[in-house]
C-alpha positions in Angstrom: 0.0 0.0 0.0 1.4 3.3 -0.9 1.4 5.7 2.0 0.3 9.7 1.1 -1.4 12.6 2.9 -5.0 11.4 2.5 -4.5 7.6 2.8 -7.5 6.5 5.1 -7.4 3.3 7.6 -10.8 2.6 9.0 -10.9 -0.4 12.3 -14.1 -1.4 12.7 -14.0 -2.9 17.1 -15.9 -3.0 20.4 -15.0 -3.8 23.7 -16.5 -6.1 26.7 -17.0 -5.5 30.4 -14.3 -8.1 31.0 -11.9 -5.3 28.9 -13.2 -2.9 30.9 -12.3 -5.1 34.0 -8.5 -6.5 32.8 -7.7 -2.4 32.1 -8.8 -1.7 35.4 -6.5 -4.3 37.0 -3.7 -3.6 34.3 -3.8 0.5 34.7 -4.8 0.3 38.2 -7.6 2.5 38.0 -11.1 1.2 40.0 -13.3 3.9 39.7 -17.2 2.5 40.5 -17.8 4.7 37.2 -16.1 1.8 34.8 -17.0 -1.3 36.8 -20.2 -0.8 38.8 -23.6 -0.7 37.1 -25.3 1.1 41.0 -23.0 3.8 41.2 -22.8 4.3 37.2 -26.3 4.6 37.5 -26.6 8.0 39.7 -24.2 9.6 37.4 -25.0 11.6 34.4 -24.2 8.2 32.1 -26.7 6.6 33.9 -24.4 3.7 32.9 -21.0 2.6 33.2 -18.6 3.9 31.0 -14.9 3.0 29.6 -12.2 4.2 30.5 -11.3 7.2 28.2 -7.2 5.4 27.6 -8.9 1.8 27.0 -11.1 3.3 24.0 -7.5 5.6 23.2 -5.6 2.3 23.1 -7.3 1.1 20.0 -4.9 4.0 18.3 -1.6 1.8 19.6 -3.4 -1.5 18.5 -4.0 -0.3 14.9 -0.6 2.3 14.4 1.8 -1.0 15.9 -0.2 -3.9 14.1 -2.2 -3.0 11.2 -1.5 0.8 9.6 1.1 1.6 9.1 1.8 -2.2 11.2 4.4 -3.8 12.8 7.6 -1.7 13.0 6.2 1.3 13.7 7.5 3.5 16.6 4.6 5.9 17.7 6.4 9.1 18.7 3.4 11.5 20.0 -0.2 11.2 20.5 -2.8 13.9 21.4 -6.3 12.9 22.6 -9.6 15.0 23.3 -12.2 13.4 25.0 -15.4 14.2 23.3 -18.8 11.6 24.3 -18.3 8.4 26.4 -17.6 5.1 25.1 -19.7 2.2 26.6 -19.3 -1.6 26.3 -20.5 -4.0 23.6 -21.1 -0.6 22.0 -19.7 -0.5 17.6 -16.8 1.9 17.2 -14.7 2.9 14.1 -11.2 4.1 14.5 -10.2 6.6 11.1 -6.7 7.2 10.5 -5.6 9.7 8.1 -2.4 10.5 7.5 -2.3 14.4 7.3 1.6 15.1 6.4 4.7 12.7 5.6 8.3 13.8 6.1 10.1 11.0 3.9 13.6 12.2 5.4 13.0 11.4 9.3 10.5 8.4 8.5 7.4 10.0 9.8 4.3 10.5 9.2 1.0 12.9 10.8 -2.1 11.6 10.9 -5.6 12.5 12.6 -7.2 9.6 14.6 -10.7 9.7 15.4 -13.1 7.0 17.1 -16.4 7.3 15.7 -19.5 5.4 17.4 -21.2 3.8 14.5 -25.0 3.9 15.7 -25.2 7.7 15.9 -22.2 8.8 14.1 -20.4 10.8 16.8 -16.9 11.3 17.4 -16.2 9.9 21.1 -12.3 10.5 20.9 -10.1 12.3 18.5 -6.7 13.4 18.3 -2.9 13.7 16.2 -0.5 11.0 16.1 3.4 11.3 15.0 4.4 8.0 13.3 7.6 6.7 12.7 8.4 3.8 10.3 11.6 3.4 8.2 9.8 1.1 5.4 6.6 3.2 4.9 7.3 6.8 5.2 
């Protein structure tokens, strides 16, 4: 695949309560807001909701393993948190790359997670990519 400004990766994924549970013991962070329905429920989600870095991680998933893919060295990533994410909920990631400098091996792109039911961005953000076969 030839890499350009404008090249678009779309990464159709969901996640479970038990991801929601694993990141919580991985990252460390309990809050009743991610992992009980009660307390979730007297918030103003009126559910639980993920954690804001699980939904971000999909952006390491897809820039280390499928675009640009294995070899890549992610060198900056900026995240805004716009709706919440919720489990067993359809998401698209969107990558697209935005600049390429073909001399230090990187490239810019905008990553954006899109829930696919209402068509709302829930994260978006910049990523600086470096990889010394594709850029």
């Amino acid at each position: 695949m030839h890499l350009s400004p404008g090249t678009t990766f779309r990464h159709r994924f969901r996640f479970s309560q038990d991801d929601v549970v694993k990141f919580a013991a991985v990252s460390g962070d309990d809050n009743p807001l991610h992992l009980d329905e009660e307390f979730a429920a007297k918030t103003i989600f009126k559910r639980p909701i993920l954690h804001g870095f699980l939904g971000g991680s999909i952006f390491s998933k897809v820039i280390g393993t499928l675009f640009p893919g294995a070899g890549s060295i992610y060198l900056k990533q900026s995240l805004e948190f716009m709706r919440p994410m919720f489990v067993d909920t359809d998401y698209e990631a969107v990558f697209t790359i935005t600049a390429i400098d073909s001399d230090r091996h990187t490239a810019g792109m905008t990553t954006e997670i899109a829930d696919l039911e209402t068509g709302k961005i829930t994260i978006r953000g910049e990523a600086l990519v470096m990889h010394r076969e594709k850029f």
